[in-house]
Structures are given as structure tokens and as C-alpha cells.
C-alpha beads as a LAMMPS data file, in Angstrom:
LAMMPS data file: protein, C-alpha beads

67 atoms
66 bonds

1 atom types
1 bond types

-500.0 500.0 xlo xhi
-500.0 500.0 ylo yhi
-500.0 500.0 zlo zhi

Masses

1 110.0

Atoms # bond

1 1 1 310.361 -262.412 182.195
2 1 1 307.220 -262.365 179.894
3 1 1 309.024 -264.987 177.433
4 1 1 309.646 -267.420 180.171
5 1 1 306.424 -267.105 181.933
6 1 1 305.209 -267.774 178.496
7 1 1 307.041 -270.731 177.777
8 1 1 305.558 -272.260 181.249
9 1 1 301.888 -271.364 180.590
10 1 1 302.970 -273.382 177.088
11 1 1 303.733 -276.847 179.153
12 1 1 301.260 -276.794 182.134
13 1 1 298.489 -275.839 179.276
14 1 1 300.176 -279.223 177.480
15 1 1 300.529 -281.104 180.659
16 1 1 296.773 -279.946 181.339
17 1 1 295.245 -281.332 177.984
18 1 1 297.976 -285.045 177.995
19 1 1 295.950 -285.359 181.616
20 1 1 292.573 -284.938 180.519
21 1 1 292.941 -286.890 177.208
22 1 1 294.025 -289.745 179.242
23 1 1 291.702 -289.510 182.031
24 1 1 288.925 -288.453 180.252
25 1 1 288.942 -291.153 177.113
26 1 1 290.559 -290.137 174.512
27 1 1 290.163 -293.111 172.620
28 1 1 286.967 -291.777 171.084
29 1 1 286.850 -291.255 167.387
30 1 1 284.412 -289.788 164.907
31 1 1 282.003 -292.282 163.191
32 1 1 283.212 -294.061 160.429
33 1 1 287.135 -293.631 161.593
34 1 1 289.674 -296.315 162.321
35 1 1 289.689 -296.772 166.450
36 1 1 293.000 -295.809 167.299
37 1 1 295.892 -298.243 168.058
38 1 1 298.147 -298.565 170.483
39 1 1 301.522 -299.472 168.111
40 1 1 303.805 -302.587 169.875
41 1 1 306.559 -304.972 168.687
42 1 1 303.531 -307.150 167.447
43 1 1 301.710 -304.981 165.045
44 1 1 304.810 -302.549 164.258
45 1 1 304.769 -304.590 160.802
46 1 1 301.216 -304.248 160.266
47 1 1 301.550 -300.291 160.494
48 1 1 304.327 -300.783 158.060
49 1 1 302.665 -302.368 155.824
50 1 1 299.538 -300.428 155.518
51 1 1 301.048 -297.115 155.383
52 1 1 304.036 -297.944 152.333
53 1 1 300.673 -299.177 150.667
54 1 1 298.552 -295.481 151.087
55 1 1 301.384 -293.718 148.419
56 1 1 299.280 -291.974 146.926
57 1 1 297.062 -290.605 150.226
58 1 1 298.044 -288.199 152.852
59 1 1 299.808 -290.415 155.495
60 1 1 300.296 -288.993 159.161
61 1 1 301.518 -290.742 161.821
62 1 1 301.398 -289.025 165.760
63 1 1 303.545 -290.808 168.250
64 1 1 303.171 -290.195 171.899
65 1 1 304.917 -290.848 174.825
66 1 1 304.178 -291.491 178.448
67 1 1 307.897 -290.742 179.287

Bonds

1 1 1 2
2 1 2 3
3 1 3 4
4 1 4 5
5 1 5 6
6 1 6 7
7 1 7 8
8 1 8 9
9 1 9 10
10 1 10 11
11 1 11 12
12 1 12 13
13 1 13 14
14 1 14 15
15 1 15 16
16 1 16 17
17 1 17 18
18 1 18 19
19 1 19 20
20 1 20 21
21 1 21 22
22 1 22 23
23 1 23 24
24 1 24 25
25 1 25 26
26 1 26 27
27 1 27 28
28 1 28 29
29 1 29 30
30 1 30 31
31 1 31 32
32 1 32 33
33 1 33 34
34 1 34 35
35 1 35 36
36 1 36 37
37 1 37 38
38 1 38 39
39 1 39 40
40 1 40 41
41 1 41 42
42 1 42 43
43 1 43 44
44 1 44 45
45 1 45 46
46 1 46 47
47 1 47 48
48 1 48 49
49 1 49 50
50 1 50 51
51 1 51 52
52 1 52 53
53 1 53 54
54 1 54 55
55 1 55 56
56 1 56 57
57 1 57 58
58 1 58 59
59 1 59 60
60 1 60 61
61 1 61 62
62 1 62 63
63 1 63 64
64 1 64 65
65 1 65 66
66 1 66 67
């Protein structure tokens, strides 16, 4: 009983935070940063591109999901 009760808390503390992040701007980055992008069919190649170039940097890449 503790382990699932634990596993909800888990998602409505992630459901929480994905509803405030998108409500509350989370767009925002630190000075100096790259704004963030929203990644389509148009600029897919561009992401490509710049991140096979970074080979010798520390490349992460966080894709989220509406669905």
C-alpha cells in the first residue's frame, strides 16, 4: 500500500510541476543562454546539424510531450 501510494504522490507531484511550467512561463532562461526552441519538421535539420557539430561538448537533448 505504501509503494503504490508512493508511486501516485510521484505523478500528481509531476503532473503538478508540467502545469505550472506551462502556465507559469517556463520559457525563461538564465542570461546569456540559448531561448529555448520549440523543435518542428522545419528546424528538425537545424537541430541536427548543430548538435553532430558540438562532438567534442556535452550534448543533451530533453524532449517533451503534451500527449
Amino acid at each position: 500500500m505504501k509503494k503504490r501510494l508512493g508511486i501516485v504522490a510521484v505523478w500528481v507531484c509531476a503532473v503538478l510541476l508540467a502545469l505550472a511550467w506551462h502556465y507559469y512561463g517556463g520559457t525563461n532562461v538564465p542570461a546569456g543562454q540559448p531561448p529555448l526552441v520549440v523543435l518542428t519538421s522545419t528546424n528538425f535539420e537545424q537541430l541536427r546539424t548543430a548538435f553532430n557539430a558540438a562532438t567534442g561538448e556535452v550534448r543533451v537533448v530533453l524532449l517533451l510531450s503534451p500527449t
